[in-house]
C-alpha positions as CSV (number, residue, x, y, z in Angstrom):
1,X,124.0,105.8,121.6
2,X,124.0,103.5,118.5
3,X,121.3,103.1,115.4
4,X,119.7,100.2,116.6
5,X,118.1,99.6,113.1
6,X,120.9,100.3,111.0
7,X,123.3,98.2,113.5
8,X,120.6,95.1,113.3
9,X,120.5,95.2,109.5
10,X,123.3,96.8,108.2
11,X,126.2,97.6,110.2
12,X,126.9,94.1,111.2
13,X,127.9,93.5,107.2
14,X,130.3,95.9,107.4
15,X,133.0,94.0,105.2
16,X,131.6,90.8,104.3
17,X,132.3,90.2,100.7
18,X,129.0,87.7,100.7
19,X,126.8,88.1,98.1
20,X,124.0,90.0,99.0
21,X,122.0,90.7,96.0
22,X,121.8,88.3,93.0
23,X,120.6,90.8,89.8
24,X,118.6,89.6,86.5
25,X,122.0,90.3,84.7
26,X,123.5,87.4,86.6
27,X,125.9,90.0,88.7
28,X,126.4,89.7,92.1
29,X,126.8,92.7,94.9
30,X,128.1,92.0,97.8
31,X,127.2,93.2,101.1
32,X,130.2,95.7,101.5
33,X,130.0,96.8,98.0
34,X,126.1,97.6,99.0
35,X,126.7,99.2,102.0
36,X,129.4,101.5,100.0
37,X,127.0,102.6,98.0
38,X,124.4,103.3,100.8
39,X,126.9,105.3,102.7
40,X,127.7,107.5,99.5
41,X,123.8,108.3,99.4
42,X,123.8,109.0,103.0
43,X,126.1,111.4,102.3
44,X,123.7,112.4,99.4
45,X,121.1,112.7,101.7
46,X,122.6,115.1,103.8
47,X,124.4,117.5,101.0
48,X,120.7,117.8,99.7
49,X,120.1,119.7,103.5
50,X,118.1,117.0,105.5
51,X,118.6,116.4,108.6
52,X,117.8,113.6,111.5
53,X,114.0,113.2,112.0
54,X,113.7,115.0,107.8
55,X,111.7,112.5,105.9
56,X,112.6,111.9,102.1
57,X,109.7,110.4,99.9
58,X,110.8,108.3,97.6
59,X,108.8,107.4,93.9
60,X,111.9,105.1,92.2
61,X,111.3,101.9,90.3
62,X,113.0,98.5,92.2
63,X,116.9,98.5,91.6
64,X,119.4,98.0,94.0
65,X,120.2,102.0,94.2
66,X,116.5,102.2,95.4
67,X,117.2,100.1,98.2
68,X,120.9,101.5,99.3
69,X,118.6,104.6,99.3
70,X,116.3,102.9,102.4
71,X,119.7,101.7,103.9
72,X,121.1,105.5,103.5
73,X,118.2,107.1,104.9
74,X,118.6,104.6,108.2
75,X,122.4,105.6,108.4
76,X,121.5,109.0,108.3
77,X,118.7,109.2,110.5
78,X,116.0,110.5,108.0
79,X,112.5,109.1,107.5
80,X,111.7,107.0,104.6
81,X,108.9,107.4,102.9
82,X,108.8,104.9,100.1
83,X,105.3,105.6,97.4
84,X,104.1,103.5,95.0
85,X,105.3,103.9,91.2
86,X,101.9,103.6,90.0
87,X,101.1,107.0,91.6
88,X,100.3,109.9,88.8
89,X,101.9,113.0,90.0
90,X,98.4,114.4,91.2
91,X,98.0,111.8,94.1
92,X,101.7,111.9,94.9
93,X,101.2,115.4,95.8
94,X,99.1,114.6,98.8
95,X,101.4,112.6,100.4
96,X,104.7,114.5,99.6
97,X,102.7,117.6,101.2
98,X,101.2,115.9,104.1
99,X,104.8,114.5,105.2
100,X,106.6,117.0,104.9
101,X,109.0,115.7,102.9
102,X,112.1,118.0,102.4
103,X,113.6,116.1,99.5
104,X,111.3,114.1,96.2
105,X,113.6,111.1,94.6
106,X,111.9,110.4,91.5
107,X,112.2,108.5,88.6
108,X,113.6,110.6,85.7
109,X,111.4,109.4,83.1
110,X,108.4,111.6,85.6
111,X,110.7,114.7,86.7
112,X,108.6,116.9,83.8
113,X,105.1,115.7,85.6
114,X,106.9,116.0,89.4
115,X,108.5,119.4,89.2
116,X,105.7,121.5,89.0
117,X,105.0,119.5,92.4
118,X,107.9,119.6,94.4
119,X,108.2,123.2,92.9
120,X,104.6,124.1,94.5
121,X,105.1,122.4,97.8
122,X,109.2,124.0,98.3
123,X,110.4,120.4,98.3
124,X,113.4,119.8,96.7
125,X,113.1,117.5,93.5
126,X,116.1,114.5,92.4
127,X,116.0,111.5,90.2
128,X,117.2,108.2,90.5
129,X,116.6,105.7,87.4
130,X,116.6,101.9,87.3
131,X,119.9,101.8,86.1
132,X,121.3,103.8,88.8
133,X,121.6,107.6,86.6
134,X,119.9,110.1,87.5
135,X,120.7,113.5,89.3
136,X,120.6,112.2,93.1
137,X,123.0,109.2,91.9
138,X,125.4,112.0,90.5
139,X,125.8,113.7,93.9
140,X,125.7,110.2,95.2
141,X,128.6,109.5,93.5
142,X,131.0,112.3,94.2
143,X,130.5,111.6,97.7
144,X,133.2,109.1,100.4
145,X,132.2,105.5,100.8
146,X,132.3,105.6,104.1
147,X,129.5,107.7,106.5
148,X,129.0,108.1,110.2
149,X,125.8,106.4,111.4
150,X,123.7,108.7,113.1
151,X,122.8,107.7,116.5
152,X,119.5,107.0,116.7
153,X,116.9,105.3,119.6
154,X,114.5,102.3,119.1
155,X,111.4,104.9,119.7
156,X,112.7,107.2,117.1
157,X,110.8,106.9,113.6
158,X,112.3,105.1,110.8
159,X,109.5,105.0,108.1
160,X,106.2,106.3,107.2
161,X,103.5,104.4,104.7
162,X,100.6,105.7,104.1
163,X,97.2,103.9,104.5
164,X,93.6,104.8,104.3
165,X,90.1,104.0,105.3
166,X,87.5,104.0,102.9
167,X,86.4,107.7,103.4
168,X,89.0,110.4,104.3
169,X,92.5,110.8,103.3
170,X,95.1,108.8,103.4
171,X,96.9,108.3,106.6
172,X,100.7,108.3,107.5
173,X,101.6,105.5,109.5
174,X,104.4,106.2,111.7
175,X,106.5,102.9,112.0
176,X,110.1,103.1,114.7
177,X,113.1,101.5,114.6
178,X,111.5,99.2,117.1
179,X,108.7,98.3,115.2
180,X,110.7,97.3,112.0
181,X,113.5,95.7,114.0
182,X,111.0,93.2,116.4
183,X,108.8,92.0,113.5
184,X,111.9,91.2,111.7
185,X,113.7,89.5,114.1
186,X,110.5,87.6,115.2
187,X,109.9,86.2,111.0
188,X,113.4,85.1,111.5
189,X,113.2,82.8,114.3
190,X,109.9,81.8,113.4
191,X,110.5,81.0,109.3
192,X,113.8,79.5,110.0
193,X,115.7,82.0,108.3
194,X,119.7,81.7,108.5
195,X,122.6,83.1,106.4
196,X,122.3,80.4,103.8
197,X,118.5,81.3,102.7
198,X,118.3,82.4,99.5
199,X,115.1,84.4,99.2
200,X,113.0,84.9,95.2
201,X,112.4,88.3,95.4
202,X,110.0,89.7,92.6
203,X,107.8,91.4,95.1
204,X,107.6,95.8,95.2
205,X,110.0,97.6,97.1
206,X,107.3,100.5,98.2
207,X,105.2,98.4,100.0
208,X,105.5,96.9,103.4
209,X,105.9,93.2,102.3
210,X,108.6,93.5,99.8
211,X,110.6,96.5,102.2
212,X,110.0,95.2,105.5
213,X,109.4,92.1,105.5
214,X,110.9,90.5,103.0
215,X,114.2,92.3,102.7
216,X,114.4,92.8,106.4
217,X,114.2,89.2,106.9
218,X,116.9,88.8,104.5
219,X,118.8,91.2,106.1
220,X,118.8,90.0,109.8
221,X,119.3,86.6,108.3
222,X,122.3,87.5,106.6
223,X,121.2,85.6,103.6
224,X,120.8,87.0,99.9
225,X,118.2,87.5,97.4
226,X,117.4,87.3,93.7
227,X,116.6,90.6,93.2
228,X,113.8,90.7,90.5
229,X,112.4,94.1,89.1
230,X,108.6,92.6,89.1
231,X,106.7,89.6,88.4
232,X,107.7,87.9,85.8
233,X,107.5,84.1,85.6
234,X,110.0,83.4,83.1
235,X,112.3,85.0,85.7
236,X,111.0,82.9,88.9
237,X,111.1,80.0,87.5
238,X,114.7,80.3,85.8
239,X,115.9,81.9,88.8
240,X,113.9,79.3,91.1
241,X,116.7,76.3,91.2
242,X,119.3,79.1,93.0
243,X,116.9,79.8,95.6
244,X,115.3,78.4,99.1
245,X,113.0,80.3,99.5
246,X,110.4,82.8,98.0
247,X,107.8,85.2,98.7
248,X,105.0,86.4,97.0
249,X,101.2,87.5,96.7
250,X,98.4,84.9,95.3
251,X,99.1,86.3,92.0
252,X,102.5,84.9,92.1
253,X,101.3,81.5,92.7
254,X,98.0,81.6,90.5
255,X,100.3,82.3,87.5
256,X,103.0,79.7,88.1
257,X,100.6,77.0,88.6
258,X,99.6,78.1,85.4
259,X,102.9,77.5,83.7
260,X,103.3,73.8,82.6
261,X,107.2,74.6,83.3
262,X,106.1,74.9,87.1
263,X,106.9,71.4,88.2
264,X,107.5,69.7,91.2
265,X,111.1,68.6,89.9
266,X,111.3,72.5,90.2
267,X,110.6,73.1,93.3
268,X,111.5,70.0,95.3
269,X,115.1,71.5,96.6
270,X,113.0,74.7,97.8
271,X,113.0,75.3,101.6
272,X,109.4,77.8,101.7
273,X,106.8,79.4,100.1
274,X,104.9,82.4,101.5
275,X,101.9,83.8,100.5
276,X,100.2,87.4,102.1
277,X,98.7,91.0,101.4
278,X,95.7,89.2,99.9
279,X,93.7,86.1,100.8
280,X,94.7,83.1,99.4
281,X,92.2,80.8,97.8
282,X,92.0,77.3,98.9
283,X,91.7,76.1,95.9
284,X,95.6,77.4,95.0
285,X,96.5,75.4,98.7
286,X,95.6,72.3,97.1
287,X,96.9,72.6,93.5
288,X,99.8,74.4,94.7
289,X,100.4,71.2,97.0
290,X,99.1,68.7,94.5
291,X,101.4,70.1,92.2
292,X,104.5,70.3,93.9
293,X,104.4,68.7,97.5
294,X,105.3,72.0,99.1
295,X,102.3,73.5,101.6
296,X,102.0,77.6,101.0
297,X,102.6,79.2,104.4
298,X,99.9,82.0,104.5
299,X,100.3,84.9,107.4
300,X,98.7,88.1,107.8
301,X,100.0,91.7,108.0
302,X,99.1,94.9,108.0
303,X,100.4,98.3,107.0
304,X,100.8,99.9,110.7
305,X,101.9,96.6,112.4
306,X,103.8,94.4,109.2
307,X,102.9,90.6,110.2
308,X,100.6,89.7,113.2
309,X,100.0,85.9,112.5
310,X,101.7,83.1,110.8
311,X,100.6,79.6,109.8
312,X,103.4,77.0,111.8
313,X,106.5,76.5,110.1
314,X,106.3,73.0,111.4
315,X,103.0,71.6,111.9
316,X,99.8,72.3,109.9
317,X,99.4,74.9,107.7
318,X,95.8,75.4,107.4
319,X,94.5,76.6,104.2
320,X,91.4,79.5,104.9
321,X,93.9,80.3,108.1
322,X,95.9,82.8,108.9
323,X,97.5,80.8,111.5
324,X,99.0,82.0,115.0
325,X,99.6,84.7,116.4
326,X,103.2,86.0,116.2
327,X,105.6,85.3,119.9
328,X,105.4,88.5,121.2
329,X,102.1,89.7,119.3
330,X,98.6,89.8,121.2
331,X,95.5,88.8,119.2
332,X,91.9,89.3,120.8
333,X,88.6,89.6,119.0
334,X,85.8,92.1,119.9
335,X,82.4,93.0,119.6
336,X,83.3,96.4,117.5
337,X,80.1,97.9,119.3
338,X,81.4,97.6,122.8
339,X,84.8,96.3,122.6
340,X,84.3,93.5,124.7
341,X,86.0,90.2,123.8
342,X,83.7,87.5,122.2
343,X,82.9,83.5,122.5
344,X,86.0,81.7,120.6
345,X,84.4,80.7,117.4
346,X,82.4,84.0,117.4
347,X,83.1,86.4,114.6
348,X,84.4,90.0,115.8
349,X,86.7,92.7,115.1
350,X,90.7,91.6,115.4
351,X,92.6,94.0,117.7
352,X,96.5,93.4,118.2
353,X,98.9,94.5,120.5
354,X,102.7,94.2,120.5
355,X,106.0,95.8,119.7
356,X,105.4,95.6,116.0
357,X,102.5,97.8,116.1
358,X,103.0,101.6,115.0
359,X,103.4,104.8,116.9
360,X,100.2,106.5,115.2
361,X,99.1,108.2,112.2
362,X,101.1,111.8,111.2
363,X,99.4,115.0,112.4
364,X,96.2,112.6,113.1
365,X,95.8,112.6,116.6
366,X,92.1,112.2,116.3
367,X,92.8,108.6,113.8
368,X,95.2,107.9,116.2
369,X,93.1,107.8,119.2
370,X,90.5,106.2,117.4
371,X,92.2,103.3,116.1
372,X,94.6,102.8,118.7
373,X,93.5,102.4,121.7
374,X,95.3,103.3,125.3
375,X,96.2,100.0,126.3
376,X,97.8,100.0,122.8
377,X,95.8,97.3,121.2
378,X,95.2,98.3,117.5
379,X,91.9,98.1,115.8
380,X,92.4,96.7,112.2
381,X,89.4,97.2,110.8
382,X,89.7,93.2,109.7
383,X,86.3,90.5,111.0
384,X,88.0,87.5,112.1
385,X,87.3,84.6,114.2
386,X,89.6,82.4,115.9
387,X,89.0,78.3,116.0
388,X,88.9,76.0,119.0
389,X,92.6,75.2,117.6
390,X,93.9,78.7,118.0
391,X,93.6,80.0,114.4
392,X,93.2,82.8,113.3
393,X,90.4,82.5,110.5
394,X,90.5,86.7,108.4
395,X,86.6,86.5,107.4
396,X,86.0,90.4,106.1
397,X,86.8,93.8,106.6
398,X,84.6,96.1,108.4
399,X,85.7,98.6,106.2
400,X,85.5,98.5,102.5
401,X,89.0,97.9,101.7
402,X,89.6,96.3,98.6
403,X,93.2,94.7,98.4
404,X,93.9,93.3,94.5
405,X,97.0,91.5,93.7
406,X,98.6,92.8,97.6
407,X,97.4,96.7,96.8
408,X,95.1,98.8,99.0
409,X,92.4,100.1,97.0
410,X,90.2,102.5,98.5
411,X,86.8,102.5,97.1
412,X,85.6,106.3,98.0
413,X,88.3,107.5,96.3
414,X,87.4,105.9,92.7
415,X,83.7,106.3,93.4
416,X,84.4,110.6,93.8
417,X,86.0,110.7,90.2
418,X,82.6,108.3,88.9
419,X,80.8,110.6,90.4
420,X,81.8,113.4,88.8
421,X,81.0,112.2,85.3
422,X,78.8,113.1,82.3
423,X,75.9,111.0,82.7
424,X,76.9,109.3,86.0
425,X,74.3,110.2,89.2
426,X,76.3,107.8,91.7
427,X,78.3,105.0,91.8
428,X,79.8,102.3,94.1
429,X,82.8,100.6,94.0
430,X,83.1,97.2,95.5
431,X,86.2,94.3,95.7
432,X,84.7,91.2,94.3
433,X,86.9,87.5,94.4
434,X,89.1,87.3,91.6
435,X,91.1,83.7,91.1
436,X,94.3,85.5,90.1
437,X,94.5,88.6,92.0
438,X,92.4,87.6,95.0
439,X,90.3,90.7,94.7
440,X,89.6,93.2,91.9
441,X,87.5,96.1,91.1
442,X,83.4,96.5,90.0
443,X,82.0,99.8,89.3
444,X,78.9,99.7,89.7
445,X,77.1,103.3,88.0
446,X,73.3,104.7,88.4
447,X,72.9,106.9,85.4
448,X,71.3,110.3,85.9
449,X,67.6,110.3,84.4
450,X,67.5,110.0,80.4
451,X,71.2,109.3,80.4
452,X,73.4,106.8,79.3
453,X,76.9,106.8,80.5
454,X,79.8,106.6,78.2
455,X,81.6,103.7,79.7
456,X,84.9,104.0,77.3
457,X,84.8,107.7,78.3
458,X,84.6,106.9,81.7
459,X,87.0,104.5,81.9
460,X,89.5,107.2,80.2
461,X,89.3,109.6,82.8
462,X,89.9,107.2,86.0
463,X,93.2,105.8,83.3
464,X,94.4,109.6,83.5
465,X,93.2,110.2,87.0
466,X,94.4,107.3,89.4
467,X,96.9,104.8,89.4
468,X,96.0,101.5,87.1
469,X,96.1,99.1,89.7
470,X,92.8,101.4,91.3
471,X,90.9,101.1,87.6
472,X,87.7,99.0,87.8
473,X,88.0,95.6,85.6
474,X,84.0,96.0,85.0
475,X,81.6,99.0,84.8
476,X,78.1,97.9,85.5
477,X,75.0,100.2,85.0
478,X,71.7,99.9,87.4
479,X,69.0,101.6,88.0
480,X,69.4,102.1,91.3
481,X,71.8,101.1,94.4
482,X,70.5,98.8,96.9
483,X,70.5,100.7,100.4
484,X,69.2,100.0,103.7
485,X,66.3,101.7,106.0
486,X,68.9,104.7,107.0
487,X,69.4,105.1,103.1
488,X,73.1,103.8,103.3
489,X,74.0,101.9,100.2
490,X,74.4,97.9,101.1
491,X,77.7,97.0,99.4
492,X,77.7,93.2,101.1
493,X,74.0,93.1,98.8
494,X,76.4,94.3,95.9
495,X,79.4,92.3,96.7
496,X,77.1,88.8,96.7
497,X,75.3,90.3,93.6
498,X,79.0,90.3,91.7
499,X,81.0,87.8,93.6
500,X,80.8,85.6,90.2
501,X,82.0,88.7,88.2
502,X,85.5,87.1,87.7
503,X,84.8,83.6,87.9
504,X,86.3,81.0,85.5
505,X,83.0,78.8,83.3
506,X,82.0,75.9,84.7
C-alpha cells in the first residue's frame, strides 16, 4: 500500500532540482532540497513519539520549515492540525485539547505563554521560528534526509481545521487524503495549472486556501511559488513580473488597486487572478478589469469541503457569481425547512456532495449527523440561488458567520466576553460590508440601567482576550436590541441598520 497523498504531491519530486519555492531573500529551494528537509522532520515527528493516525497542532508563522512540517506530517502518517497565529494561548488551548494533539509546534517567541498549556493538557511542547531555529528544527536537524513514507489509504485522515457555528464550540473538520487529493487535482485541470505556473503566494499557510488550495495546486502542478510571509504590496507587485499567476482574498486586490504602481503594464504578462474566502465586490470586478484588462476569477469554498464552485476559466466570469459547480462536485438548493429542492432562481440553502467533502466533525457525532446528511450531501449553512445560466449566485449565510479579510469570525463568541463587562447588559455582534476586507466587525452594546460603558476599556479586554482579526472596528451603544415576537434579537434589522458603517463619503 502507498501514501496516496504524499505520492500525488510529493513523492513524485523526489530529485528534481526545479525550483520550488522562490523566498523574499531572492533564494531559491528546490524541490529535492525541500523534500530533504521534510523527511528530516518526519523523522522529527516520530523521535518526538507520534505515531500514524497522532495529530500534531501546529501554531508557526509562514516559512518554508512550516510547510516541510505539513509535507513531514503526510510522509509520516500523522494528522496536521495547522491554527491560526493570531490565536492567544487561551483559545489555542481548546483546540490542542479537543484534538488530541500529542505534540504543540510553536513559535518561540510564545513558548513562555504555551507551556503552561501543553504542560496542563500532557502534550508535548516544540518551537519552530520563521527563520527555521527553534527546538523541533534542532532535532530536525540531527536527523537522515531521507524517511520511509508511511503507507497510508485515501480514507485515512490527513488534516483537521477547525470551524464553528455561531453558538457552540468550535468544530474539527476531519479532511482524508481523498478529500485533499480530488479537490486539488480537480483546480488543476480546471485553472489550467501546469509545471510552468508560477503562483504569488502571500496568502496564510493555517488556513484552507493558502494550505490546500493554493499550495496543493502548486504541488500537483509541479510549478513553483513566490513564497511571501504576508500581505504586503510592495512585495506583490515587485515580485508580480516573475509570476503567472496569483491568489488572494478581496483585501489583496482592494489594496493594489489602490497603489498607482498597480498598472496594467504590470500585469499584462499574468496568466490568472483568483479571488475567494470572502465576497468580492463588484465594484473591484470592474476597476480591477478597467485597470488592468485581466477578469478576477471568483470561486467559492469552504472549510470541510475546500472549493465547490468556480467561475469558467474560459468563458464569462460573472462578477456577483460564484460560478459552476466543480466536475465531480454536486450542487442543489433547498428549502432549509424541509429539505426539498427549490424553483431555479429561488433562494435556498446550498447543499454539496462530492469527493472533496469531509469525513465529519471530531468526537461530534451529533454535528456530524446534522450537517451531513446520509446521502452525503453537506449543508453549508450558506443561502444561494442558482441563475437560469447555471450560476451559482452566494446571497447570505443562514448562520451568522462573519468572514473579514478570508477569516471566520464567530459572533457568539465576541458577544460572551461583551457580555461579561462593567456596564454592558448585552450585546450583539454583526459582519457589516467593508470595501477592503469584504466584511468586518460592529458591536453593537445595551448598557445596564444608569450605566455607561467604557468603550476604551472594553475594547482592552477583547485586545487581551481574542485574536485581533475577531476585535470589533466599531462599538455602538443602544438602548435596546431590536428582537422579534419570540424575543430573538433580529441581526438582519441590525445588519441593514449598519451596512453603511464602513462605507467610503459620497
Amino acid at each position: 500500500m502507498t501514501n496516496p497523498l504524499f505520492d500525488t504531491f510529493f513523492g513524485r519530486h523526489a530529485g528534481s532540482e526545479r525550483t520550488f519555492l522562490h523566498l523574499p531573500d531572492g533564494s531559491r529551494l528546490s524541490y529535492a532540497a525541500f523534500l530533504a528537509l521534510a523527511a528530516r522532520m518526519a523523522h522529527g515527528l516520530t523521535s518526538c513519539g507520534l505515531e500514524p493516525g497522532d495529530r500534531v497542532a501546529v501554531q508557526i508563522e509562514k516559512s518554508p520549515e512550516a510547510l516541510a512540517l505539513y509535507a513531514a506530517a503526510v510522509q509520516a502518517g500523522v494528522i496536521f492540525l495547522p491554527l491560526n497565529t493570531a490565536y492567544t494561548a487561551g483559545e489555542l488551548a481548546y483546540f490542542v485539547e479537543n484534538s488530541g494533539a500529542k505534540l504543540l509546534v510553536g513559535d518561540p517567541a510564545k513558548q513562555a505563554a504555551l507551556a503552561p498549556v501543553a504542560e496542563g493538557l500532557g502534550t508535548r511542547l516544540e518551537t519552530l521560528a520563521a527563520d527555521g531555529t527553534g527546538s523541533f528544527a534542532a532535532i530536525a536537524a540531527a536527523q537522515p534526509d531521507s524517511f520511509d513514507t508511511v503507507a497510508r489509504a485515501e480514507d485515512d485522515l490527513a488534516a483537521f481545521l477547525y470551524t464553528s457555528g455561531t453558538t457552540g464550540r468550535s468544530k474539527g473538520a476531519m479532511l482524508t487524503q481523498a478529500n485533499l487529493m480530488s479537490n486539488a487535482l480537480t483546480l488543476v485541470d480546471h485553472w489550467r495549472f501546469t509545471g510552468d505556473d508560477v503562483l504569488l503566494h502571500a496568502l496564510p499557510i493555517f488556513h484552507t486556501h493558502g494550505l490546500f488550495v493554493a499550495t496543493n495546486v502548486i504541488l500537483a502542478a509541479g510549478g513553483a511559488m513566490i513564497f511571501l510571509p504576508k500581505l504586503d504590496i510592495d512585495a506583490l507587485i515587485a515580485w508580480m513580473p516573475k509570476a503567472t499567476t496569483m491568489m488572494g482574498v478581496p483585501t489583496f486586490y482592494t489594496r493594489l488597486l489602490d497603489d498607482d504602481r498597480f498598472t496594467g503594464d504590470l500585469a499584462r504578462h499574468m496568466r490568472l487572478f483568483i479571488s475567494g474566502s470572502a465576497p468580492l465586490l463588484a465594484d473591484t470586478h470592474v476597476a480591477f478589469e478597467d485597470r488592468t484588462g485581466h477578469r478576477i476569477l471568483e470561486r467559492y469554498g469552504m472549510t470541510e469541503t475546500n472549493m465547490n464552485t468556480s467561475n469558467p476559466y474560459e468563458g464569462e466570469r460573472r462578477a456577483g457569481t460564484v460560478g459552476f459547480p466543480l466536475p465531480g462536485v454536486e450542487l442543489k438548493v433547498t428549502d432549509p425547512e424541509t429539505g426539498a429542492e427549490v424553483a431555479q432562481g429561488a433562494v435556498g440553502l446550498i447543499e454539496v456532495r462530492g469527493p472533496n467533502v469531509f469525513k465529519g466533525y471530531w468526537q461530534m457525532p451529533e454535528k456530524t449527523a446534522a450537517e451531513l446528511r446520509a446521502d452525503g450531501f453537506f449543508l453549508t449553512g450558506d443561502l444561494g440561488m442558482v441563475d437560469a445560466d447555471g450560476y451559482v449566485t452566494i446571497v447570505g449565510r443562514n448562520k451568522d458567520l462573519i468572514i473579514s479579510g478570508g477569516y471566520n469570525i464567530y459572533p457568539k463568541e465576541i458577544e460572551l466576553v461583551l457580555d461579561e463587562q462593567p456596564g454592558v447588559r448585552e450585546s450583539a455582534v454583526i459582519g457589516v460590508p467593508h470595501p477592503d476586507f469584504g466584511e468586518s466587525v460592529v458591536a453593537v452594546l445595551v448598557p445596564e440601567k444608569g450605566a455607561a460603558p467604557d468603550e476604551a476599556a472594553i475594547a482592552e479586554t477583547v485586545s487581551a482576550a481574542l485574536a485581533r482579526f475577531k476585535h470589533p472596528r466599531r462599538y455602538v451603544v443602544v438602548d435596546e436590541l431590536p428582537r422579534n415576537t419570540m424575543g430573538k434579537v433580529q441581526k438582519n434589522v441590525l445588519r441593514d441598520t449598519y451596512k453603511d458603517t464602513f462605507a467610503a463619503p459620497a
